[in-house]
C-alpha positions as CSV (number, residue, x, y, z in Angstrom):
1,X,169.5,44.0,23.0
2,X,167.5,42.5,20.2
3,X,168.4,40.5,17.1
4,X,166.6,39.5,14.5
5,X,167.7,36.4,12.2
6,X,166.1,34.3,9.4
7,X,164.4,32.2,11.7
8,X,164.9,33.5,15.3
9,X,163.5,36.8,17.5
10,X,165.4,36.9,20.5
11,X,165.9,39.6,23.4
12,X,169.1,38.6,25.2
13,X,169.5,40.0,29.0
14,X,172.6,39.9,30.8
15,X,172.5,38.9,34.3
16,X,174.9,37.0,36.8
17,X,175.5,33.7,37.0
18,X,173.6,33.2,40.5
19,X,170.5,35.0,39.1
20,X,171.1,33.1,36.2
21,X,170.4,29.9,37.7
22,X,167.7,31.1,40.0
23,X,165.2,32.4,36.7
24,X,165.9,29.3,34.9
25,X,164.4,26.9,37.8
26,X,161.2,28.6,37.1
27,X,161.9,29.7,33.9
28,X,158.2,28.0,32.6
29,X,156.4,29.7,35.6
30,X,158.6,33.2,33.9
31,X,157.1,32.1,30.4
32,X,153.6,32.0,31.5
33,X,153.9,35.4,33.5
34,X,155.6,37.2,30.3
35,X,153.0,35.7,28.2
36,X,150.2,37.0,30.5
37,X,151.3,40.3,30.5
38,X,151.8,40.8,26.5
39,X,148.2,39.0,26.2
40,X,147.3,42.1,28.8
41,X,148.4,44.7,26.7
42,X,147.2,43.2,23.6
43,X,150.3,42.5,22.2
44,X,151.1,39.9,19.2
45,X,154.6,38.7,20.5
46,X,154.3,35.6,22.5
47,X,157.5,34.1,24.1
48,X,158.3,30.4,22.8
49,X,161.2,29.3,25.0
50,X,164.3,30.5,27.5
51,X,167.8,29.5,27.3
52,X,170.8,30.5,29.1
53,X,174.3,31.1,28.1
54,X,177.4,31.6,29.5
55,X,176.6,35.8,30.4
56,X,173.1,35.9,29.8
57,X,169.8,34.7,29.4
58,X,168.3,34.6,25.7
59,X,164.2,35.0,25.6
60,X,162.9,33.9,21.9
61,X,160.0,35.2,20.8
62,X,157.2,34.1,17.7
63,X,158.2,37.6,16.4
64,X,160.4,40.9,16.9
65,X,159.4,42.8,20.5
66,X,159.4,46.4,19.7
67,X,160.8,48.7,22.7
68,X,156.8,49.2,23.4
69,X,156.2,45.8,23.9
70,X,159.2,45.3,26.3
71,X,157.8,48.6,28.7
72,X,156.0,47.8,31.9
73,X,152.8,49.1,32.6
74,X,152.8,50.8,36.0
């Protein structure tokens, strides 16, 4: 899911509470690896921070991640 406010581009993934807590621990090794791959497909969207919430993870981004920029390359 994506949302778009005034001042915040954020793609929220639900996940469990015990995956939850093992992504944040290396959530800035995460950062650097999502980073690398949208500088690898020459993408514009960088990702600024993680948090977690009570179901979920929220990932913000410097701008809105079209569906295209969330695919994998295989």
């Amino acid at each position: 899911m994506m949302i778009k406010r005034l001042s915040r581009k954020q793609v929220i993934v639900p996940m469990s509470n015990d995956n939850k807590m093992k992504f944040m621990e290396d959530s800035s090794a995460h950062i650097i690896n999502i980073n690398r791959v949208f500088k690898n497909i020459k993408s514009k969207v960088m990702v600024n921070f993680i948090q977690s919430n009570q179901a979920s993870i929220i990932i913000a981004t410097n701008k809105i991640a079209t569906p295209l920029d969330l695919q994998t390359i295989e």
